[in-house]
N, C-alpha and C positions, 0 to 999 in steps of 0.2 A: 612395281618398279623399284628398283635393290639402287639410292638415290649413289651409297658406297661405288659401285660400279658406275657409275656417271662417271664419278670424280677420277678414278681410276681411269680409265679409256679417256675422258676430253680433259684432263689436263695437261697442262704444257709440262714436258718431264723436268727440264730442270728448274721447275719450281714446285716440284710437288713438295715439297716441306713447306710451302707459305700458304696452300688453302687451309680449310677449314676442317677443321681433326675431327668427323664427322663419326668414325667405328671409334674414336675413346670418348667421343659426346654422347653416344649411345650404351659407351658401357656405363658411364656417368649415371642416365638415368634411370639403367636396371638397377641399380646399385641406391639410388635414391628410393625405388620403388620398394626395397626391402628393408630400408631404414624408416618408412612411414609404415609399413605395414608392423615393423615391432614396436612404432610411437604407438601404434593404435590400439598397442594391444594381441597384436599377432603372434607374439613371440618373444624368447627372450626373457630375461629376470629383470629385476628393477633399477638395478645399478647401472644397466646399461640403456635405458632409455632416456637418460637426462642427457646425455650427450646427441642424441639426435632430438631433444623439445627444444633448446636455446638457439639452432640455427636452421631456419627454416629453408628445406629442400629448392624454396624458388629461388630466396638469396643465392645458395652454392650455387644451383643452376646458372644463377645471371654472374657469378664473378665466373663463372669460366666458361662463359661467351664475351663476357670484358676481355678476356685474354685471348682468346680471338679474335674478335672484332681489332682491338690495336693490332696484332700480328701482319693481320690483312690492309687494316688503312698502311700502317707504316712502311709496308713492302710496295705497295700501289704508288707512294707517292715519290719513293727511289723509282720507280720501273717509270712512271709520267714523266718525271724531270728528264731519267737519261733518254727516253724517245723524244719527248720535247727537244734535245736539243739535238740529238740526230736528224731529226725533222729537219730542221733550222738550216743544219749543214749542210743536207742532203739538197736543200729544197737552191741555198747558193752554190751547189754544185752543177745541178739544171740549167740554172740562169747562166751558169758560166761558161756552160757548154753551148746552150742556143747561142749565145753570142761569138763560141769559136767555131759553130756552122754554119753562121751568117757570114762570118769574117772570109770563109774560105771558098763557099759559094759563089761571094756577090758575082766577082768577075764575070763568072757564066749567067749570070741575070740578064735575060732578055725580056722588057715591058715588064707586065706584071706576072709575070711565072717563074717562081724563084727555086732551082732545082737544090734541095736540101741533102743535106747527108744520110736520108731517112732512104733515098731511093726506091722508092714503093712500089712504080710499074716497071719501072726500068728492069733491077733486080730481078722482079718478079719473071720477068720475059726470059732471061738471059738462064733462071734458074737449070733449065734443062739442057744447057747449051755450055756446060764447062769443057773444057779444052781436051780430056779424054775420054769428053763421051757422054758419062756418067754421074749418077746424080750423087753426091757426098752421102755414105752410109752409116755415119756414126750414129752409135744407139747410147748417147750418156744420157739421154731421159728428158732433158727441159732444152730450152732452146731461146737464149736470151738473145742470142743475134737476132732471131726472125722478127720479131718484133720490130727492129729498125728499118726493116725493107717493107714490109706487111705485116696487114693484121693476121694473114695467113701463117699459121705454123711453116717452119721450115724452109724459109724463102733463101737465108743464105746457110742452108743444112742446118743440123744441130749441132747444140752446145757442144763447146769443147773448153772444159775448166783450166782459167787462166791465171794464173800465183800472181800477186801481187807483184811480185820484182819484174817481172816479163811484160807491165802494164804497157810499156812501151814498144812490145813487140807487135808482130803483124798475126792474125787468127790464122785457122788452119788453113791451106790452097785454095779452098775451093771460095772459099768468101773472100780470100783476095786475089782471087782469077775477077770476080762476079764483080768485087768493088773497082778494080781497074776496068774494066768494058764499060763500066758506067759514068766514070770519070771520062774515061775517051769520048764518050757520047757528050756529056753535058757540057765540057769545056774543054777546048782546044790550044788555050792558054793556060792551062793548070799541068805541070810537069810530075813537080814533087810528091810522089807516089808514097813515099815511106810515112812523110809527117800526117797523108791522111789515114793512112792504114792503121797507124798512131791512135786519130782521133778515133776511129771507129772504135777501136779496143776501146778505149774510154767508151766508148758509147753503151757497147757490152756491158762494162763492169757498171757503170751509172745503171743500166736496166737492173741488173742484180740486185744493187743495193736499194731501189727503189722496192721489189719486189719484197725483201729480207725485212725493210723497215715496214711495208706493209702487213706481212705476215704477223709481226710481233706486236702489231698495233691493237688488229685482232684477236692479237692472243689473250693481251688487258683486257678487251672489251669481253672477252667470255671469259676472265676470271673474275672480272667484276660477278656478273651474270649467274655463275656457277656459285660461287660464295655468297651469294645474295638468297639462290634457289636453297643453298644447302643451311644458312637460316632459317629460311624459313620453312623445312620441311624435320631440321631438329626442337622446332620449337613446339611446331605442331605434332611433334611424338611425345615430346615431354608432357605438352597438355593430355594427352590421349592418357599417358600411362599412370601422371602422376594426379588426374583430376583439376588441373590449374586453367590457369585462362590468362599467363602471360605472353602467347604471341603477340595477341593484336598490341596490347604496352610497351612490346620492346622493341618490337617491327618500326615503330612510327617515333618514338623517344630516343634511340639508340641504334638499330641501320638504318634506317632511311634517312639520318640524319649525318652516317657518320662521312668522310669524304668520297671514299670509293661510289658510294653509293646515292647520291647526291644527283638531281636532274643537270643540274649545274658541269659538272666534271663528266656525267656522259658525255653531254653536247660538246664539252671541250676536245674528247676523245672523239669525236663522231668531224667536231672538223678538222682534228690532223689529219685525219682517214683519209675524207674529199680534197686537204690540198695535194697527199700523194699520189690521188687517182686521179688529180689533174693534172700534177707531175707525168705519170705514169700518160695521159691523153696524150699531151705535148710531144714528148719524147717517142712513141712508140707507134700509138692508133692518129695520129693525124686530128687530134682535137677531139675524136669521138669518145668520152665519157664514159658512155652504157658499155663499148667494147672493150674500155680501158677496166671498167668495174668485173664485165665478164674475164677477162683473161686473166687481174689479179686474184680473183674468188677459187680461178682454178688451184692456185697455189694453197690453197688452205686445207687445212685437215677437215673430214667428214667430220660431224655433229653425231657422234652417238645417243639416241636414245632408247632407253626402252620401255616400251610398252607395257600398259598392266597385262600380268598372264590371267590369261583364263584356268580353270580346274582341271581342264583337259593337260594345259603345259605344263603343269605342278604333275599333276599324273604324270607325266612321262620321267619329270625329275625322279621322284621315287622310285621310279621303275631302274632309273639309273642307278640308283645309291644300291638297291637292293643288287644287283649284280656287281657292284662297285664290293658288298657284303658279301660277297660269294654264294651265296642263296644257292646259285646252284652252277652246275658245270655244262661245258657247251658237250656236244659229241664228240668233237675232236680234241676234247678232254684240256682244253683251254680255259681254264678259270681268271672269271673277271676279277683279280686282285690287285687293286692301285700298287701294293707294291711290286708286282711283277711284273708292270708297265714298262715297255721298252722307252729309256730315257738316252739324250746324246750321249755317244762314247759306249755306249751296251754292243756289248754283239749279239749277232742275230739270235732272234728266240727261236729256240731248238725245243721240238714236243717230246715227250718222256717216252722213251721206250720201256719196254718189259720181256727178260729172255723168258724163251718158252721152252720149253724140253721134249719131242718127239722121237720118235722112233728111227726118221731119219736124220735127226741132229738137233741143235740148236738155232733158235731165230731171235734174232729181235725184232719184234715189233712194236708198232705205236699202243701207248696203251690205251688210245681211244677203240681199237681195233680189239682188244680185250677187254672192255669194259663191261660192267654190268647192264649198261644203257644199249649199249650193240648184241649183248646178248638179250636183251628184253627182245630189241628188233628183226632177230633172227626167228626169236621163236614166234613172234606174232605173224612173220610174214611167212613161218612156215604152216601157223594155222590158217590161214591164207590160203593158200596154195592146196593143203588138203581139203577145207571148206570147196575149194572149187573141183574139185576131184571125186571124193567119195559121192556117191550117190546119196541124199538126203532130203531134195525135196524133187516132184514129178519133174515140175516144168524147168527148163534151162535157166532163162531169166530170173524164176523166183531164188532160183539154186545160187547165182552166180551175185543175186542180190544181198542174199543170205550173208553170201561170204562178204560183200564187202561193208555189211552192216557188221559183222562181227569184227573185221578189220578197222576199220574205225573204231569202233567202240572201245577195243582193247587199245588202241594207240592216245583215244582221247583218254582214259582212265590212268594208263601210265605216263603220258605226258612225255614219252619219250622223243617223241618231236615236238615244238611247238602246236599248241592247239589249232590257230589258224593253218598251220601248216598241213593239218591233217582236213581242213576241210578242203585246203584248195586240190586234196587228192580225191577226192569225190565225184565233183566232173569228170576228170580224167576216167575214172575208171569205171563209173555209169555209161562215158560212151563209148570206151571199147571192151568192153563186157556184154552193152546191146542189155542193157536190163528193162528200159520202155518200153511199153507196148502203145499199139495206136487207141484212140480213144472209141474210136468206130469197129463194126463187127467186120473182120473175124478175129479183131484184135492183136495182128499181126504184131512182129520187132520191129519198132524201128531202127533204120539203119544209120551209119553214123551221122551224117550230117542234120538228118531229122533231131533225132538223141541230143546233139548240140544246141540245135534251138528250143527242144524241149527243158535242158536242163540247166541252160542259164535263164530262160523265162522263169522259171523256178527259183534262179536264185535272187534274181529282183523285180521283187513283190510291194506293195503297199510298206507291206508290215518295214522294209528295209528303211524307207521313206520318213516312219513314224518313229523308227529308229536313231534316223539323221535329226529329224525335228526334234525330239528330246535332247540329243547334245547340244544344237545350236541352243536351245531357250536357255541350258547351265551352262552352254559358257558366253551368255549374252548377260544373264544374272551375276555370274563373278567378274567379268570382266569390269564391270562397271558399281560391284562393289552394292547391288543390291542385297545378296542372296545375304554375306554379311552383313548390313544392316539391320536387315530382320531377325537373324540370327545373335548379335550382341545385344539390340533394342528386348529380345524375349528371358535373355540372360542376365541384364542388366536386374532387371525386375525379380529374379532367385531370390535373393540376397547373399547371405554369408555361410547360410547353413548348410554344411556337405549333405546332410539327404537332400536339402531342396533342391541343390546345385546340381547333385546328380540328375534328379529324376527329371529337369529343366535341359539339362544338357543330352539326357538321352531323346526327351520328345522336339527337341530342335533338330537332333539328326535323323531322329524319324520324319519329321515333317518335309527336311532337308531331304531327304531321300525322296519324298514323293514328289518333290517338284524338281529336284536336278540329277536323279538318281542316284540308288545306291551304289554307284561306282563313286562317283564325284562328291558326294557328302559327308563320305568321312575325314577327304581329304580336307575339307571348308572349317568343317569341327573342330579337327584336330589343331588347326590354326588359331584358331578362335582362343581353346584351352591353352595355349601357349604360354598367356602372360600366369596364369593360376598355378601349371607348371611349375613354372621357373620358381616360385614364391615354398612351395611346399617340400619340407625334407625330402632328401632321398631315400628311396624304398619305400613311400609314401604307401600305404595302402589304399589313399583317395586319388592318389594317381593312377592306378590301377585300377579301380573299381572305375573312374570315369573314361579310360581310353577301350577298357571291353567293354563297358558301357553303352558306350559311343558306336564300338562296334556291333553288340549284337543288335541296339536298337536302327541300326542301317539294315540289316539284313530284315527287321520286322517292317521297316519302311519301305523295304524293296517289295513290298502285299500292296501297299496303298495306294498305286494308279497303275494304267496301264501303261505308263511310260518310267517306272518306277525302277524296273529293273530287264534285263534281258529277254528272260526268260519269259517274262509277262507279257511281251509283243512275240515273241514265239507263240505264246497259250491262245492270243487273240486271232494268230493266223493261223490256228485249228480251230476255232469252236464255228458252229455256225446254229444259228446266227452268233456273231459277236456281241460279246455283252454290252451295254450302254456304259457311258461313264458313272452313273447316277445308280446303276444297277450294281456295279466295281463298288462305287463307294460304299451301298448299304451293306455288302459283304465282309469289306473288307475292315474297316472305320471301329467295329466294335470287337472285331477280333485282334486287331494292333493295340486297341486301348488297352483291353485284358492283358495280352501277352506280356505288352508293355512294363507293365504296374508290377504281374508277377515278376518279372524278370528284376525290375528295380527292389523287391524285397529279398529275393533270393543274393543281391549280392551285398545288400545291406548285411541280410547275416551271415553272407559267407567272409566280408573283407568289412566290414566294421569298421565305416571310413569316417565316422565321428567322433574317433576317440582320438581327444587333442589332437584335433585339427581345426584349422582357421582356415579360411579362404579370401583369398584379394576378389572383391567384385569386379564382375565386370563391366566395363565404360562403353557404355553403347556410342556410336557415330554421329555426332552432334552437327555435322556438315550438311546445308539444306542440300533438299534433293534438285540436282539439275535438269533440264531440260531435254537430255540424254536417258536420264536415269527414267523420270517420267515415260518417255516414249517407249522403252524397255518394257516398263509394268505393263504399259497399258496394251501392247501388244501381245505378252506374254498372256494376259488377263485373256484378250482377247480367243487366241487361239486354245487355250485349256476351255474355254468356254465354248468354244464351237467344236470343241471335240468332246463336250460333253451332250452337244446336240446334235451330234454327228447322224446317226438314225433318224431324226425327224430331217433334216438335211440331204439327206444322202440322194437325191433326187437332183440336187446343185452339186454333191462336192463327193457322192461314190463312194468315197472310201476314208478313211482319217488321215492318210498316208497323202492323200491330195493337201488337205490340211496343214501339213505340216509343212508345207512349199512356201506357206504364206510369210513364217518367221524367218527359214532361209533364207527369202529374195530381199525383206526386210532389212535384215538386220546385215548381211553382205551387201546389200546392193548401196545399203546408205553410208557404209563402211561403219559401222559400230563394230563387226569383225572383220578381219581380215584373210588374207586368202592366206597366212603362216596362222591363224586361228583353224582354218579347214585342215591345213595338215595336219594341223595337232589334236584332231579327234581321234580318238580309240579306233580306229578302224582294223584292229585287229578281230575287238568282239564281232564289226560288222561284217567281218571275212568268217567269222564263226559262227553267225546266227544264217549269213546268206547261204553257206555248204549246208547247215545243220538242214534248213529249207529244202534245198535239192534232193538233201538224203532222205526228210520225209515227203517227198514226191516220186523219186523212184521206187520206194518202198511201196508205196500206194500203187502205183500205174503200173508196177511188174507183177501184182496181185499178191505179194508175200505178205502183205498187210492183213490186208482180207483170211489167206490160209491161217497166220497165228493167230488171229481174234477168232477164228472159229475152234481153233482147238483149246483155248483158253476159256470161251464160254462156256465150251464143253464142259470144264472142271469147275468151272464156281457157278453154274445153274442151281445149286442147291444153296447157295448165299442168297442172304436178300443183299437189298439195294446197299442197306449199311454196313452188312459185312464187308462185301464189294470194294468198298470207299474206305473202311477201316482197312483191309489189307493193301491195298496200293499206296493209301498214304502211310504206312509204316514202311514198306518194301523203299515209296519214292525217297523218303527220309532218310533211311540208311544209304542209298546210292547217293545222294546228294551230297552227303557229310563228306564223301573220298573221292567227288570229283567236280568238277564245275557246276555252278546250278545250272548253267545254260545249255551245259552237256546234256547234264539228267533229263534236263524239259527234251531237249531236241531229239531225246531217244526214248521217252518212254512214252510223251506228253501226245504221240499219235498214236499209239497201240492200245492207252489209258481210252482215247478217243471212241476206237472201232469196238473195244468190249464195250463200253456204256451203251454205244450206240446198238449191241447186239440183244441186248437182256430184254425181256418179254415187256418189262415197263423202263422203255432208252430215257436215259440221260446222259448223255454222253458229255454234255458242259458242267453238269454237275462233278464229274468224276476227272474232268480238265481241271477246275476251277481249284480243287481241293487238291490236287497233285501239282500244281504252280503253287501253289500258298506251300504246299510240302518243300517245294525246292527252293523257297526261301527262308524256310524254316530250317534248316541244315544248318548248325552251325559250331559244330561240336571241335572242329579243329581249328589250326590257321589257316589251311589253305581250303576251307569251306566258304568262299563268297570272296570279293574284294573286299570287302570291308575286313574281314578278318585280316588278311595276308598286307592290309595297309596298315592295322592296329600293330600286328606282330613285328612291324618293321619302324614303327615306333621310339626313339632314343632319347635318352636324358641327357644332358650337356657334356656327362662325361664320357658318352659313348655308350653306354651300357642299356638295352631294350629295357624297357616298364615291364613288358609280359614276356614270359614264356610256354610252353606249348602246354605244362600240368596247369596253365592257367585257364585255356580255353577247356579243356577236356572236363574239368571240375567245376566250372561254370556255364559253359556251353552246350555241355549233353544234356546236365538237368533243362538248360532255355529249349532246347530243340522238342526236349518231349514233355515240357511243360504248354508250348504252343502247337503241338501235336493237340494235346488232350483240347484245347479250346479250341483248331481247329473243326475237330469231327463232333463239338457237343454246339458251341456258338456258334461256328459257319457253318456248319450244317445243317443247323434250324437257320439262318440267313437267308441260306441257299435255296430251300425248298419254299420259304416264304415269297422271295423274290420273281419264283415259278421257275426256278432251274430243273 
């Protein structure tokens, strides 16, 4: 929750110079943070550390919340005095007027029914019944009159804004068509038409100023509110960054003592409120209170808050910034650049053209229509087109599946369209291509409608399910600030020293990764590292070393459960049987440790990030854990553990994917998420993992699977089982590095399948198992894995990225085939122990 944006959106504007200077209190205590870190010895020569030991950072701290604090009492108690006496005025201008619409009344008083100036049914009756017809259409938005006739909006039309010199004129026709019929009704001795029409205006304007003194009552009462939150949530960062423990001291010594803030001066503010909404009863609802609080409440501004994001919504931020960075350009050759933002007063954005030169003259066209991207698209969709033409394989189906596996594949590698975009062309063209066959002999095509429900049954599976339940557990953990606590609580303990820090910060984003995935962990990380940042020169070497770090140890933690990463819930819905959790774990556990440790030495010697440097530790989360957070764990606990006993279960619960229901219904149904927490899941990858699904099921059911794995056996029958396994995980490794992991799994990770499955001694999970650990062992570029392409996007205060791309290729190729070698020597003795 950004508290900056609070103050922003619910404060009243013209007073926003009198809260609480909340963005210069916070640059205060970055700025404090790098004065104790060079007291300590962080930095800096000797000369200039006597001037930050003689005054100590809480003092500063507390004199300029003194200066606040008075800014805020002394402005509250001008804004109390001039409403207090508005009140006052307001309140003998009511009394003055009930008594000029008793005066004017009585005469028509018959027994004890005293027809008022308020005309409430009468009015009401007559509303549809003005003299041409027609009900008054005025659209100025508020409707001070209707209040005086009914509690019903619009009894005598709507507003119609009245200047102060005209007080003594008559409203618009239609409310004095409505107030003369009702005078005629009530009294028959009441003539003078004008001096009531008079008093009603009065009546108007008294509702208005009732309303305006209300509004601004409440305005105090959430500045109080607002500058009270915004205390105490600068105090509680100060403690966070600078290791102090002056909240609770100054909270209770100094605001809660000062006047704004006082139970005292609420209550006094809480009953000018109630005499205006009694005012406001009188006058308007007929004594009714509750309708008189409802209709003033309408007049108020919403209450903006915001809600903690989850990892998911921070993901999408970055996704923004990065296009916001021009990363990269649309097809119609529109680049996201803030500055070429249409702003008021622009005229309209015009797309670039390009003259062309032919034969029959000159053209201009757009140059999205020339581009390199449209030309990638031509030639793919003309391999396309001849794939489905030349003669290549016997059967139709396998032919025309051929083509659109090689169609894909080329479109997923060049990324010429959005990734999900190319899966959701998958369906489409499985069913009118007829590439299904029926499951029953003689194996017939299915026709289209069949083809449809075959190839979305395909695309929601289990595996989608276990999918969902991995995002909801990471963004039930960040939203409520667990995943962080564990994560500074294990950083706290480093200490100062840059190898420890590193090797500390890479196995928290490993660890990080196996329980909220490697999509979501580096984003948590990278937050985390923030305050350490800030603290270390520019061009740091330990800044670099710890944000690819960061990154490659996510992509090693994208091995470590089956919900760890994409491609891992793609591997589980090929192997059969699927591995246990327990079975994952022995596999995977000692070949992350190894990869791990190598990788932290290789960058020890390649960036050499102890040579003078200092490190700010870090403050782990001292806040006990709530009864939220608890339930959180203990659910979380919960479902990892029944999906680690998922096979001895499966007799109750089928599939892990059933499982994973449990944290969904949980965790939305008690609102710990929200239904803007569901939109804000990646359902991009889930639109790419459930296509990638379909495509390896029609690949299967049109037998083109079957035809390659047997020509493919054909040529490696003379491999043993380890050669086997040594060339597909070098083959998977290199296709991984240049395109999605999730991709590489979705198109090799069944074909990898049907050869193990063919070889005189099958192992077909063994030769899955080691080709998912390949596809997250890829990590040689930026755009190898999320974690990379989130590292790369990475920025120092002044704009400028930590890494660039000779940084991943000179540290990342050696990590790729440094965990190559331990996968095919350690997981491969894992494998064969395990009885894969």
């Amino acid at each position: 929750m950004k508290f900056s944006h609070s103050i922003q959106f619910n404060a009243v504007p013209d007073w926003s110079n009198h809260y609480i200077a909340y963005s210069t209190l916070k640059k205060l205590i970055y700025s404090l943070e790098k004065s104790i870190h060079l007291a300590s010895g962080g930095g800096g020569d000797g000369e200039s550390r006597p001037l930050i030991q003689h005054e100590d950072p809480e003092t500063i701290f507390s004199r300029a919340l003194d200066v606040e604090l008075e800014k805020i009492a002394s402005f509250y108690v001008i804004k109390e005095k001039e409403l207090t006496d508005e009140v006052d005025a307001l309140l003998k201008e009511v009394a003055a007027f009930e008594e000029g619409a008793d005066e004017h009344t009585r005469p028509a008083t018959r027994s004890s029914e005293r027809p008022q100036l308020r005309f409430r049914s009468q009015s009401a009756r007559s509303r549809h019944s003005t003299e041409d017809g027609q009900e008054d259409s005025d659209d100025d938005g508020d409707d001070e009159a209707a209040g005086l006739t009914k509690r019903r909006r619009g009894s005598f039309g709507r507003r119609r804004t009245i200047p102060n010199a005209m007080l003594a004129s008559t409203t618009d026709m239609t409310a004095s068509t409505e107030l003369t019929r009702s005078l005629r009704r009530l009294s028959v001795t009441y003539d003078d038409y004008a001096e009531q029409a008079a008093l009603f205006s009065s009546g108007i304007m008294l509702k208005k100023k009732i309303i305006d003194v209300y509004v601004r009552l409440c305005e105090l009462k959430s500045y109080s509110q607002l500058n009270r939150t915004g205390f105490n949530k600068i105090l509680k960062k100060f403690d966070k960054i600078c290791d102090r423990r002056l909240r609770s001291k100054y909270m209770s010594s100094f605001v809660d003592s000062a006047y704004p803030f006082r139970p005292e001066t609420t209550k006094s503010l809480e009953d000018q409120i109630h005499r205006i909404v009694q005012a406001y009863a009188e006058i308007v609802t007929d004594g009714d209170e509750a309708a008189a609080t409802k209709d003033l409440r309408s007049h108020l501004r919403e209450h903006v808050v915001w809600e903690r994001n989850t990892v998911w919504r921070e993901l999408i931020g970055l996704e923004r910034r990065a296009e916001a960075a021009s990363l990269g350009h649309t097809l119609l050759g529109r680049e996201a650049d803030p500055q070429a933002t249409r702003l008021q007063g622009d005229d309209d954005l015009v797309l670039p053209t390009k003259e062309i030169s032919t034969p029959l003259g000159r053209f201009n066209l757009p140059t999205w229509l020339v581009s390199s991207t449209m030309f990638t698209l031509v030639i793919i969709f003309a391999i396309f087109v001849a794939m489905l033409v030349l003669p290549i394989m016997e059967k139709p189906e396998q032919q025309n599946c051929l083509a659109i596996l090689v169609f894909v594949s080329l479109l997923w590698a060049t990324e010429a369209i959005p990734l999900f975009v190319t899966s959701l062309t998958i369906p489409f063209l499985c069913v009118v291509l007829q590439v299904f066959l029926d499951k029953d002999e003689p194996h017939r095509r299915l026709g289209a409608k069949d083809a449809t429900a075959a190839v979305f049954a395909a695309m929601w599976t289990p595996v989608i399910m276990l999918l969902l339940g991995g995002f909801t557990l990471a963004a039930a953990l960040s939203k409520c600030y667990i995943d962080k606590r564990i994560a500074t609580f294990v950083l706290s303990k480093a200490g100062t020293k840059p190898k420890t820090v590193l090797i500390a910060n890479m196995a928290v984003a490993a660890v990080a990764s196996m329980l909220i995935s490697n999509v979501a962990a580096p984003v948590l990380c990278f937050g985390i590292i923030e305050p350490m940042l800030r603290n270390l020169p520019s061009g740091s070497d330990m800044s670099k070393a710890v944000i690819i770090g960061i990154a490659l140890a996510s992509n090693i933690g994208g091995m470590l459960s089956p919900i760890a990463s994409p491609q891992n819930v793609v591997a589980i819905g090929i192997m059969e049987p699927a591995p246990t959790w327990g079975q994952w774990f022995f596999i995977v556990i000692p070949v992350g440790i190894i990869s791990l440790v190598l990788i932290w030495l290789l960058l020890l010697v390649t960036f050499k990030p102890g040579r003078g440097t200092t490190i700010v530790p870090t403050r782990p989360i001292k806040d006990p854990f709530t009864g939220i957070q608890w339930f959180v764990t203990i659910v979380t606990i919960a479902t990892i553990g029944l999906w680690c006993a998922s096979h001895t279960l499966e007799n109750v619960f089928g599939d892990m994917g059933v499982i994973a229901i449990i944290p969904i219904v949980l965790f939305f149904g008690v609102g710990i998420l929200t239904k803007e927490d569901f939109n804000n899941f990646p359902w991009t990858i889930i639109i790419l993992a459930a296509g990638g699904l379909s495509l390896g099921k029609a690949v299967n059911s049109s037998g083109l699977l079957h035809t390659v794995t047997r020509e493919i056996t054909a040529q490696v029958e003379d491999f043993s089982l380890y050669g086997i396994l040594v060339v597909f995980s070098t083959l998977i490794l290199v296709i991984a590095t240049f395109i999605s992991h999730t991709v590489a799994a979705l198109i090799i990770l069944p074909l990898v399948y049907n050869v193990g499955k063919g070889l005189e001694e099958p192992h077909p999970n063994l030769l899955v198992m080691t080709g998912v650990l390949m596809c997250s062992a890829a990590m040689g570029l930026p755009t190898s894995g999320f974690p990379n392409m989130t590292a790369i996007m990475k920025e120092d205060p002044a704009g400028q990225r930590y890494l660039q791309v000779k940084h991943f290729i000179s540290r990342g190729v050696p990590s790729s085939i440094l965990t190559l070698v331990v996968v095919v020597t350690v997981g491969y003795g894992a494998m064969r122990v395990s009885g894969m």
